[in-house]
N, C-alpha and C positions, 0 to 999 in steps of 0.2 A: 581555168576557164578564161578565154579573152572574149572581150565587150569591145565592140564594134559603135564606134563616136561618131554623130556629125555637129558638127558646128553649127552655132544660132548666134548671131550676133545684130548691134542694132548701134548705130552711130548718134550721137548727141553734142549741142554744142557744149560748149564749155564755158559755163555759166558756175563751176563750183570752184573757191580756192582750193590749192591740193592741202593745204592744212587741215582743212576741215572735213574731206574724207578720210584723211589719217588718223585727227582726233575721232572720228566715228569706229573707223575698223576696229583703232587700237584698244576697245572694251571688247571686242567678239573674241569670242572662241577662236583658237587655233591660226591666229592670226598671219599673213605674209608680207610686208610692206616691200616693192622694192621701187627705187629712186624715190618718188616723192618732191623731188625739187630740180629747181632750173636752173645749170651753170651754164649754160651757156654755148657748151661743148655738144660735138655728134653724139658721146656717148649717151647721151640723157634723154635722148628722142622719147622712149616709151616710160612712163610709171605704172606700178600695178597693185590694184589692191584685191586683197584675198581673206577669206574666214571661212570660214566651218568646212575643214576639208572632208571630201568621201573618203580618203585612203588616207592611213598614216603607217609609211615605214621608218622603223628604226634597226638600227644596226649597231650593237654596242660591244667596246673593246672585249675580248675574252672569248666572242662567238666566232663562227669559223665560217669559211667562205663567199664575203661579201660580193667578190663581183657576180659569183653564178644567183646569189640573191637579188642580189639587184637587176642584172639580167629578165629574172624572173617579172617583178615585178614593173617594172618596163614595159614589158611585154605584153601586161596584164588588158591592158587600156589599145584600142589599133582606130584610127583614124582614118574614116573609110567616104567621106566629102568634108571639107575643108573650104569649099567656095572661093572665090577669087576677089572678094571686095575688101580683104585686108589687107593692110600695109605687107611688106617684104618685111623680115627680121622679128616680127611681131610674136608675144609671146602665146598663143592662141587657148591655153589651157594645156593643164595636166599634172606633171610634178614640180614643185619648189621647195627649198630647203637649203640645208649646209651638209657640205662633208668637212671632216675635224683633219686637222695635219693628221696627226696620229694612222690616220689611213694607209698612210704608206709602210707602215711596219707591215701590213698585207700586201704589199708590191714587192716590197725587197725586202733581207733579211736582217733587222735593224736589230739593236737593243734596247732594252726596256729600261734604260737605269732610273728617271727620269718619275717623280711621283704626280700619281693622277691624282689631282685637288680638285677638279671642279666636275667630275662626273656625268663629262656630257657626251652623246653616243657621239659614236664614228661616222655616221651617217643619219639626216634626219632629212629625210621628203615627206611631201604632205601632198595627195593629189587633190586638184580643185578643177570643179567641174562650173564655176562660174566666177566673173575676175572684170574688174573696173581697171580699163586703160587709159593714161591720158596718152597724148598725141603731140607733144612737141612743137613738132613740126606741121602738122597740119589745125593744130588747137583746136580739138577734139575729144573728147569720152569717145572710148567702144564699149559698152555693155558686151561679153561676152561667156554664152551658153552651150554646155555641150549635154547635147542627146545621149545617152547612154544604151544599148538596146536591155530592155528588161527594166528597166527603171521605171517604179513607180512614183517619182514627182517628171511632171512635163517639163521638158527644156522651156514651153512658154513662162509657165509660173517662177521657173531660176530667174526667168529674164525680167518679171516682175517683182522679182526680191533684190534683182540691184539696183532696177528704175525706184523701188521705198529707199534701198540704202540711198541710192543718190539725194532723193527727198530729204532722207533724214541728217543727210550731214549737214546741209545749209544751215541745221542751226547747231550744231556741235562744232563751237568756238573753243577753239583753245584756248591755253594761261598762254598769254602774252608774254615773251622769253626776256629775260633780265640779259642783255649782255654784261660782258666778264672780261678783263685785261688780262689778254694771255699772255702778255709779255710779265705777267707779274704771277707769278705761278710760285709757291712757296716750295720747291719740294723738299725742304728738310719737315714740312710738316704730312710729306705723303709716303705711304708706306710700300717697301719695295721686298720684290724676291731674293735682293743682293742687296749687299752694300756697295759704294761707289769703290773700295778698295776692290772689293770680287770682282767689279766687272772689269776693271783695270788688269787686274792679274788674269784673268779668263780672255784679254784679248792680247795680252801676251803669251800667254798659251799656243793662242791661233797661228798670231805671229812666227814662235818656233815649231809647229807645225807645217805655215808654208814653207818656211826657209830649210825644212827639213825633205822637202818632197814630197809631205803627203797631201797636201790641199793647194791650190790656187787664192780659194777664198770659201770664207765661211760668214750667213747671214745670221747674224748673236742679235741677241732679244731681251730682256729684260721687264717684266712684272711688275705694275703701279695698283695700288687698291684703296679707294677710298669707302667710309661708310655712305649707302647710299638705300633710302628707305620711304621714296618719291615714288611719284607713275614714272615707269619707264617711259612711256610715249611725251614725257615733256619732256629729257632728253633728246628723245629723238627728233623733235621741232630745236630744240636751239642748234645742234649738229647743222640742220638740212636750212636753219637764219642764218649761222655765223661760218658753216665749214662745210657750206654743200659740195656734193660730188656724185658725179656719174652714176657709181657703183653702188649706192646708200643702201641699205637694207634694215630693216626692223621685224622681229621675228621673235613671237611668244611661243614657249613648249609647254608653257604652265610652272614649271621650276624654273627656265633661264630663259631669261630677256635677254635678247641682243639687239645691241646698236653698233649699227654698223657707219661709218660713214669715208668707206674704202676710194680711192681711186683709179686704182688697179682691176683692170680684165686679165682674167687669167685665161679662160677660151670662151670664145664666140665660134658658135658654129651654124652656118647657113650653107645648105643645097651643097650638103658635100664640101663645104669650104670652111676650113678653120684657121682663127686668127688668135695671136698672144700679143700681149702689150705689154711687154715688162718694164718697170721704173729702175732705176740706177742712178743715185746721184741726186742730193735733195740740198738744198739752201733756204733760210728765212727768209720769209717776207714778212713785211711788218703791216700794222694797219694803227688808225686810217692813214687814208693818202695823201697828208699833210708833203709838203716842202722837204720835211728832212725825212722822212718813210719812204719818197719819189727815191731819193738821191739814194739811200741805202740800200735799197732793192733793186734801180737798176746797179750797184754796186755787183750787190749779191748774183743778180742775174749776170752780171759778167762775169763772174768770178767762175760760176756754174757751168757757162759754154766755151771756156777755155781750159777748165782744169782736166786736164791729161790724167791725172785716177781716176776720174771720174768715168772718162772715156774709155780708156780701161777696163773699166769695171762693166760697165753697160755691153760690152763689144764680146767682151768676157761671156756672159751671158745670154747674148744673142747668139753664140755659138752653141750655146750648151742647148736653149729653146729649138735652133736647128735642128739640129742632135736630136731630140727628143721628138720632133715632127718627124723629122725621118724615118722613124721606125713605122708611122699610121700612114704616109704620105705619096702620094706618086712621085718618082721618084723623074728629078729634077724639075715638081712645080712648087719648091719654095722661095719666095721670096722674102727678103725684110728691106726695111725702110734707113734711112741715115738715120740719126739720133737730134731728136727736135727737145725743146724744151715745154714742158705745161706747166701754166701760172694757177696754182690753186693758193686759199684766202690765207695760209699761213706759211705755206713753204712753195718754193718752185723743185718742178722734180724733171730729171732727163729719161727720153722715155724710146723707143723702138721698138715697131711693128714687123712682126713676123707671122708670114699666112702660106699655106700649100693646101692643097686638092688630096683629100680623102679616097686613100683604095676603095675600092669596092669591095664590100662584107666584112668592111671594118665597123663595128658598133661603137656606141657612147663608151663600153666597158672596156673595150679595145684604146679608145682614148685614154680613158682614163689612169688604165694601166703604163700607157707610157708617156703621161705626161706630168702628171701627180706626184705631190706638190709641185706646184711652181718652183723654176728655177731660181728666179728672181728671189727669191726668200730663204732658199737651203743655202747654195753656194756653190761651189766647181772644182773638182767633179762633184758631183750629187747624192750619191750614196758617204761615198766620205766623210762632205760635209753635215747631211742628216747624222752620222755617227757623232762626229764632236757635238754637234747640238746638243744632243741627248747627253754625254754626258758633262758640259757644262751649263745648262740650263738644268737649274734645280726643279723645275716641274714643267706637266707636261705642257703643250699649246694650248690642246684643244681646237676652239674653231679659230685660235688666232694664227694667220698665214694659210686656214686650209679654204673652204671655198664657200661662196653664199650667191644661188643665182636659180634659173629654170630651166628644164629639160622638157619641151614642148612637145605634145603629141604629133606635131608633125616632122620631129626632130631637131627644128629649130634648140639650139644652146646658151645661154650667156652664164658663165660663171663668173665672179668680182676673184681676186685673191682679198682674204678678210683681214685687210690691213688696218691699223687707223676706228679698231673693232673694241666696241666694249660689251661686257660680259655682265650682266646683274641677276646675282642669284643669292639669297638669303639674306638681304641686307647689306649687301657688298658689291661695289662695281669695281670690275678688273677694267683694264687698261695695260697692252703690252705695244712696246716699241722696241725696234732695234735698226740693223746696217750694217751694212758690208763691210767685214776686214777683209783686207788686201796687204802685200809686201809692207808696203809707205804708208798703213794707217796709223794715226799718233793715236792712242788710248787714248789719252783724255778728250781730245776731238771728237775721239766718237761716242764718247759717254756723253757730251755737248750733244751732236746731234742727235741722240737719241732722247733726250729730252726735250729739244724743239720738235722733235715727233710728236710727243704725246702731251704737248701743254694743249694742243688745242680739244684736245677729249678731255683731260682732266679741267678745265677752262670752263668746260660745259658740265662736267660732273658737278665742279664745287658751285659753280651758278644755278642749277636746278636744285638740289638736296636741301 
């Protein structure tokens, strides 16, 4: 059966800290968190908060044919007024959630070597049928409700359960976050999927792999866990104090908690038009902004806009995201962007924008099929390099690298790639990082930077637990 939606919505000033709607959601049911904080960037325009969903799909490894599933349920919900008093890009209701890397072993025909430890589905949406926006840019709340036809609670009364939520967060103060010296990160006392010899040897692997013809480049990953036995939502307030980003997300199933605090878009989709922002190429920055932290960073940042692998690697990449739009895309309206540099609070990363115009009777599943995983995180070619993944990464992703974002009933898309993402389930928070091998990568450099990856999640792990 499909249910025919219209939208109810109701504009408010913005008289609430976004902390304090977050410490409120983060105790509901079936909770969604996405941004939540102010960098400063276009990306961060909208946050949204979400709880007690009407729908919950999952899709778990071993079951069979996800996209005509999801298809389905997509389908389920049809948007039939919409009104014109919301922003463009705006999430207006419907599905949010994550899809796990592991997806793609349903797109192409991958290996399984690779052990599933954290047991979390392949797909997880939740539909919500009412959802607190903030506004960025216009500094604003939308309360927003949707009509459902047959539904026995009134779109008015949703619209008075988030005007109490809004009441009630005013005073759901959060724990006030302890900051923590990332630069002092112990990791002989944190526990990894490898040892520093494995990943040494595993990116010599790669190495003889490219030099052999079979790959370009391969994105290698690596496993941090500490014990963690805390509210997850205070995690997720020191992430969005100390290392906000665009892309943030927080998201309860009831078994796993995740904290997300990605900087990466993986697709935006508006009016027929889809955009990827792949990252390539990361450097330290240090904090605070003392005299000799100025001097080292703009160091680092020069070192960043001049390194030739680095350029390399991104350009690398924006071919492959071509590639990959081209198959959904009309053909010759893609464009990409030069390669710009973005300052986030612990590393500077190089980044380029790739956009083209959706054929006509291409759907979300359509996308998804060919664009899934991100480039930026398998390697090039892409099926290849998802093969070497799998078999030198001793376990599997899960949602780290695969996606966390909304698919709006009016179509409207944002997906994050779930980089910079931590995982708490049973007592234990995961934490993975990794980066691109290439011809010229030195091993131990890159075992370096993938620990400046992940000091600033583990930074906040050990300062909240």
């Amino acid at each position: 059966m499909v249910y025919d939606c219209r939208l109810v919505c109701e504009k408010q000033k913005a008289d609430i800290p976004l902390q304090n709607l977050t410490q409120y959601f983060s105790q509901m049911h079936g909770v969604t968190i996405l941004g939540a904080n102010v960098t400063g960037s276009e990306s961060d325009r909208f946050s949204y908060w979400m709880a007690a969903p009407r729908d919950i799909f999952e899709f778990l490894d071993g079951d069979t044919t996800p996209f005509e599933k999801l298809d389905g349920i997509l389908g389920k919900y049809r948007l039939v007024e919409k009104g014109d008093n919301l922003p463009f890009g705006i999430f207006c209701g419907g599905w949010a959630g994550f899809f796990g890397y592991e997806l793609g072993r349903y797109i192409e025909n991958l290996p399984r070597t690779a052990r599933d430890e954290l047991q979390m589905p392949l797909i997880r949406l939740c539909f919500y049928d009412r959802l607190i926006c903030y506004d960025n840019k216009e500094n604003c709340f939308w309360l927003i409700s949707i009509e459902i036809e047959g539904d026995l609670e009134p779109v008015r009364k949703k619209l008075s359960w988030l005007r109490s939520a809004m009441e009630k967060s005013a005073d759901a103060l959060p724990e006030k976050c302890r900051d923590s010296d990332v630069e002092k990160i112990d990791f002989t006392a944190i526990a990894s999927n490898m040892s520093r010899d494995y990943y040494i040897d595993a990116v010599k692997k790669i190495k003889r792999y490219i030099y052999d013809g079979d790959i370009y480049q391969v994105n290698f990953s690596q496993r941090f866990e500490c014990d963690y036995k805390t509210d997850a939502a205070k995690l997720f307030h020191w992430q969005n104090a100390f290392n906000p980003s665009g892309f943030a997300a927080y998201i309860d199933t009831g078994t796993h908690k995740i904290v997300s605090a990605s900087p990466e878009m993986f697709i935006t989709v508006n009016s027929s038009h889809i955009s990827t922002l792949p990252i390539k190429g990361t450097r330290k920055r240090l904090l605070p902004d003392d005299s000799k932290s100025i001097e080292i960073n703009q160091k680092n940042f020069e070192e960043l806009v001049a390194c030739e692998k680095e350029k390399a690697e991104l350009n690398m990449i924006v071919d492959l995201e071509r590639n990959d739009l081209s198959r959904i895309c009309v053909p010759g309206s893609i464009r990409w962007s030069d390669r710009f540099i973005e300052t986030y609070p612990t590393v500077f990363h190089a980044q380029a924008l790739v956009k083209g115009l959706i054929r006509e009777n291409i759907d979300l599943c359509d996308v998804l099929r060919a664009v899934f995983p991100g480039g930026s995180i398998t390697g090039a070619p892409k099926i290849r390099a998802m093969e070497i993944i799998d078999e030198l990464e001793p376990a599997q992703r899960g949602i780290y690298t695969g996606s966390i974002g909304f698919i709006g009933l009016d179509g409207n898309t944002c997906l994050n790639i779930a980089i910079r993402t931590i995982i708490i389930t049973s007592g234990t928070a995961y934490a993975q990082a990794g980066g691109g091998i290439v011809a010229d990568s030195d091993p131990q450099a890159e075992y370096e930077e993938c620990q400046i990856k992940a000091r600033a999640l583990l930074a906040g792990i050990i300062s909240c637990r």
